[in-house]
C-alpha positions, 0 to 999 in steps of 0.5 A: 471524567476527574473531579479537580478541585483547588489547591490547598494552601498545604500543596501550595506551600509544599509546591514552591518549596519543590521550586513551582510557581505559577501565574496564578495558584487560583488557576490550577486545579487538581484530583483529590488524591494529588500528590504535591511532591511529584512536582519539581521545579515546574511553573503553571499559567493559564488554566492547569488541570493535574491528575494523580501521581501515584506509581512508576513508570518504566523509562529504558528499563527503569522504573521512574516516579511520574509527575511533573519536573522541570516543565513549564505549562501553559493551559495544559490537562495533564493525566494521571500518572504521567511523567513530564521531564525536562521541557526546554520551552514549554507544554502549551495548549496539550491535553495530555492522557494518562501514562504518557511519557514527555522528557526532554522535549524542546517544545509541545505548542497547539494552537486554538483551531489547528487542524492537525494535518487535516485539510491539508491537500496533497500535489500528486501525479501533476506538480503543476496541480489538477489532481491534490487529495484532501488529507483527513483521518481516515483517508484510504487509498480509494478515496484518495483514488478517487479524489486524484484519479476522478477529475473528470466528473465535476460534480462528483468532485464538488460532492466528494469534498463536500463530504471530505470538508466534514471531516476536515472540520471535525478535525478542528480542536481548541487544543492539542492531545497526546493520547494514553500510553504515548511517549515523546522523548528526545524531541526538537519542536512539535507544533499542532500535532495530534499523538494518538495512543501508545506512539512513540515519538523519540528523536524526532527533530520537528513536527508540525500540522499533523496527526500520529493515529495510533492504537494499543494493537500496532502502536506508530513510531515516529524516530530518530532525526525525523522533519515532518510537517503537513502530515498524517501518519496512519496506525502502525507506521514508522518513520525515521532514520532522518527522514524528511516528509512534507505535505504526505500521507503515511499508510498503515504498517508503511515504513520510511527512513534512511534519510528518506524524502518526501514532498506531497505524496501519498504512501498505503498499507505496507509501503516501504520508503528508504534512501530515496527521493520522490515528488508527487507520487501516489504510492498504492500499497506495498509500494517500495524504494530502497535505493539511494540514488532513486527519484520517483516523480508524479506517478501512481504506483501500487504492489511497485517495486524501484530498482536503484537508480529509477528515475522519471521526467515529467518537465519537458522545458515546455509548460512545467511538470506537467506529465505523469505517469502510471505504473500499473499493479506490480510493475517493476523498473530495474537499476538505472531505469528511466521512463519519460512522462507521459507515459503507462505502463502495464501490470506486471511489467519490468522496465529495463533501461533508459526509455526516451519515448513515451510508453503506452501499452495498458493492455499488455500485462506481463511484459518486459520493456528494454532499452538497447543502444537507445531504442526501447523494445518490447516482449510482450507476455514474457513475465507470465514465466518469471519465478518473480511473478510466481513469489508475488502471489505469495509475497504479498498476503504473507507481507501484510503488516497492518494489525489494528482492527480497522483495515482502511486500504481495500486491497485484492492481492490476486495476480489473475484475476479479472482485471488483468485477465481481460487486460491479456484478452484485449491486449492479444486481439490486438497483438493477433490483428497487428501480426495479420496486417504486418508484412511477413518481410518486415521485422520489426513493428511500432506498439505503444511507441516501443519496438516489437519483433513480429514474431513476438506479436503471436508468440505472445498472444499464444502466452497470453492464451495458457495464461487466459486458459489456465484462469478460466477453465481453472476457476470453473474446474474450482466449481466442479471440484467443489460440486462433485465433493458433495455430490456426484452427480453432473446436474450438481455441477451445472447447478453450480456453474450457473452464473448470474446476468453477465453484463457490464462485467467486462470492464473492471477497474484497479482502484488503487488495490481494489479490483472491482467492476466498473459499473460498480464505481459507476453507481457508487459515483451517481450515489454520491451526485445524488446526495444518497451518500452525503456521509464518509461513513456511507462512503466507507461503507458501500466500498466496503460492499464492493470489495466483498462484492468481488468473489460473486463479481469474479465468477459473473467475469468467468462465466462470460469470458468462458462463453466468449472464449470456448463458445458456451456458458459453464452451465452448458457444459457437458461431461465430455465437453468438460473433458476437452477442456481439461485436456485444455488447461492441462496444457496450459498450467503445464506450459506455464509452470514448466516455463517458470520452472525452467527460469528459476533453475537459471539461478543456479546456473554456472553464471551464478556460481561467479565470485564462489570460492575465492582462490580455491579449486572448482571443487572447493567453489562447487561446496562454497556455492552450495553452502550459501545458495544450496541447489535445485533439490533445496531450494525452497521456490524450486521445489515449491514450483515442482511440487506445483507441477506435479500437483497440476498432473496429480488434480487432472488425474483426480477430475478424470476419475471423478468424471469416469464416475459420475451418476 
């Protein structure tokens, strides 16, 4: 910590010579090694603590003297080597870390117990209210979950806030801080806002009640023509092109411009919010809106992707906005959509058109909803083969921008898993037992409040077996591979597919990118009814168990989905059994894929050759067609796909021969 001491009456001379006055020279403090001509123009009040001012700073390319010009201060820390550049106002109430930059800026005010954004409660789901979450610093998207999403359990509630208030408390401060390294330039008004290390605030027009986290590994940005207020921005963030933000949460590595808004709602790692309008929402990770005339309402999203156009109702004229609506993990709503609240939709869904009825369909992931002369009608399955669905799995994990060291969002970026995998066992007992019950004279069904084609009801339960075969059989072909790798004999495989108690393994939940078990959440809940977890940090701590938990959690899943499904636990298996099952998943990764295959090489079909070669022959339109969009011999997904088609052949020939071969 600085030593300072009192001003000499040299430095006091020199400083009003230099155009400084102040309430009182008695009030003003400095370092030892103070340099009074790096202070121009300037008047002091209040209590005033300056640091040394020594070297340059690098501004846009050039090297600037730091200090302190044309400013007016009041109970303010300064730093060393910190440049202060003409404050149209005034710094009031700052502590100001070393080698900050702050010029041109109308206003830096804090105020004795501001919260800087904390405790500030967020509206999501329900306008209307109900379902607010506590804003702090180191909120993530599970907690945030929790606290929306968990109303049923009071208790739970009351301890949960509890815990929360703590922190809120601690975010209480006598004075504002801007962190080392940060610059704020070319601003408007910034009032009772914390600016964390190495941020960037330029161009902003008014911040207020917030706090900008930030760290040297992924510095956050907060830039041109930005309105914030009630805030907490996350690590790594940006925000600006005149967007307009209040009552929010903005993750880490999230990304909102392009005269964005926002009005209580909540965004997660890697987000991405430009052009469009949205209320109330809950934006898990990797949650997207890029259009202009897209409006998001009182929903929960997450790995979500908004056509242009989207659009939800959540009034009804009747008791206010009062509906809301779920988006479960990777669904997607098309140009022009419209889903009316009430209503949830599946994983992996794409929603096409506009749909007046109220949607419920949780237990069938990967299905497409398309409305046609205003009747919605559902094909369930039938994004098992979408080459879309195929990028998502890659998509994601190469998309994660968050480099700080803490990683606050908990995220499992698996399309298949256990979560969605008993979502398409459920959801096929059901499509199987309404097939049977449907007359064979009737065409069409009601599920969910949407139409379905009979026949569509087993079409879709067979997709929906590749998809449960290829998982299962796959994940425990993993166990087998790795067992005769090391060696080659049967009773090391059945050594290795042996599983822990599979109960109460069924039930899993998606906790805004966390998959887990819900006897997991369960317990952690009771945990916290209990007092046994009264800390954020235990509460951190034990999801941070749950999400490591979820390799071992997986595999108790397989094991029992694998006995229910084929009638014996891995560990049972026999050579020859496994053998049959092999024949099995060949089948259904063969199906799958070529499916896929079959939807990616549409893209290159005569339809996609419209608008190529403007005003030339075929032939010229055959070259213009592949200089921009290549063929099915170079793409890169395309022949991604078909290198995966052939490794599913390549892999079944090599556990034939590791069969054929055992001791």
């Amino acid at each position: 910590m600085a030593e300072y001491r009192v001003l000499t009456k040299a430095e006091i001379a020199a400083l009003e010579q230099n155009g400084c006055s102040a309430e009182s020279w008695d009030a003003v403090q400095v370092v030892g090694n103070f340099d009074p001509t790096r202070v121009v123009n300037s008047h002091f009040s209040g209590e005033t603590l300056l640091g040394a001012f020594t070297e340059k700073i690098n501004v846009d390319g050039i090297d600037r003297a730091c200090g302190i010009y044309n400013a007016r201060l009041h109970e303010c820390v300064v730093g060393d080597n910190v440049l202060i550049d003409r404050i149209g106002s005034a710094i009031i109430n700052y502590h100001i870390e070393d080698n900050v930059i702050i010029e041109d800026v109308f206003m830096l005010r804090a105020e004795s117990g501001a919260q800087f954004g904390a405790g500030v409660r967020v509206s999501v789901l329900n306008e209307a209210g109900g379902r607010e979450v506590i804003l702090f610093d180191d909120l993530n998207a599970q907690i945030a979950y929790m606290q929306a999403l968990f109303r049923h359990d009071e208790q739970f509630q009351e301890k949960l806030e509890s815990i929360i208030l703590q922190n809120v408390d601690a975010a209480q401060h006598a004075y504002g801080v801007i962190r080392r390294g940060a610059a704020v330039r070319n601003c408007g008004s910034i009032r009772n806002v914390h600016i964390g290390e190495d941020a960037q605030v330029i161009g902003a027009v008014e911040l207020s009640n917030g706090t900008l986290l930030s760290c040297p590994e992924h510095p956050s940005v907060i830039g041109a023509g930005a309105t914030v207020h009630n805030f907490i921005i996350a690590e790594g963030a940006h925000v600006d092109g005149g967007a307009t933000l209040e009552n929010v949460y903005v993750g880490q590595a999230t990304r909102i411009g392009n005269q964005f808004t926002a009005e209580n709602a909540l965004f997660f790692a890697n987000c991405e919010g430009f052009n469009s309008e949205v209320n109330s929402i809950f934006a898990g990770p990797y949650s997207v809106t890029h259009h202009k005339s897209t409006l998001l309402i009182a929903s929960l999203f997450s790995f979500y992707n908004a056509g242009s156009g989207s659009n939800q109702s959540n009034h009804m004229y009747k008791l206010g906005p009062v509906h809301q609506g779920i988006f479960e993990r990777g669904s997607k709503t098309g140009s022009f959509s419209y889903v009316l609240l009430e209503s949830h939709v599946p994983a992996f869904a794409t929603i096409i058109g506009k749909h007046l009825t109220n949607i419920d369909a949780p237990n069938l992931p990967f299905s497409y909803f398309v409305e046609k002369a205003g009747v919605s009608y559902l094909t369930p399955a039938i994004n098992l083969f979408s080459v879309g669905t195929t990028r998502d799995e890659t998509k994601w994990p190469a998309r994660d921008r968050r480099r700080a060291n803490n990683k606050r969002d908990f995220i499992n970026f698996d399309v298949f898993s256990p979560y969605t995998i008993e979502k398409m066992r459920r959801g096929r007992a059901e499509l199987l037992k309404l097939y049977q019950e449907t007359p064979r004279e009737k065409n069409m069904i009601v599920y969910g409040g949407v139409q379905v084609k009979r026949l569509m009801l087993r079409k879709g339960a067979k997709y929906y077996s590749f998809a449960i075969d290829r998982y299962l059989i796959g994940k425990v072909m993993d166990r087998v591979e790795q067992a005769l790798d090391a060696d080659a004999s049967w009773d090391a495989v059945k050594k290795n597919l042996t599983a822990a108690d599979g109960e109460n393994v069924s039930e899993w939940l998606d906790i805004s990118g966390l998959l887990t078990l819900k006897s997991r959440i369960d317990a952690l809940l009771q945990r916290v009814k209990d007092g046994r977890m009264a800390s954020l940090s235990d509460l951190m701590a034990e999801l941070s168990a749950i999400y490591e938990s979820y390799a071992d959690d997986e595999w108790r899943y397989v094991a029992y989905a694998f006995k229910s499904e084929y009638g014996m636990a891995p560990a049972d298996l026999t050579p020859e059994d496994f053998a049959g099952l092999l024949q099995k998943w060949l089948n259904a990764a063969n199906s799958i894929a070529s499916l896929t295959l079959d939807d990616a090489e549409k893209e290159f079909a005569d339809f996609a050759r419209i608008g190529f070669g403007l005003g030339f022959d075929e032939e010229d339109r055959q070259r213009d067609f592949l200089a921009v969009r290549g063929s099915t011999e170079t793409n890169a997904v395309v022949q991604k796909l078909r290198r995966g088609k052939d490794a599913i052949q390549r892999r079944a020939q090599k556990m034939e021969q590791k069969l054929a071969t055992l001791k």
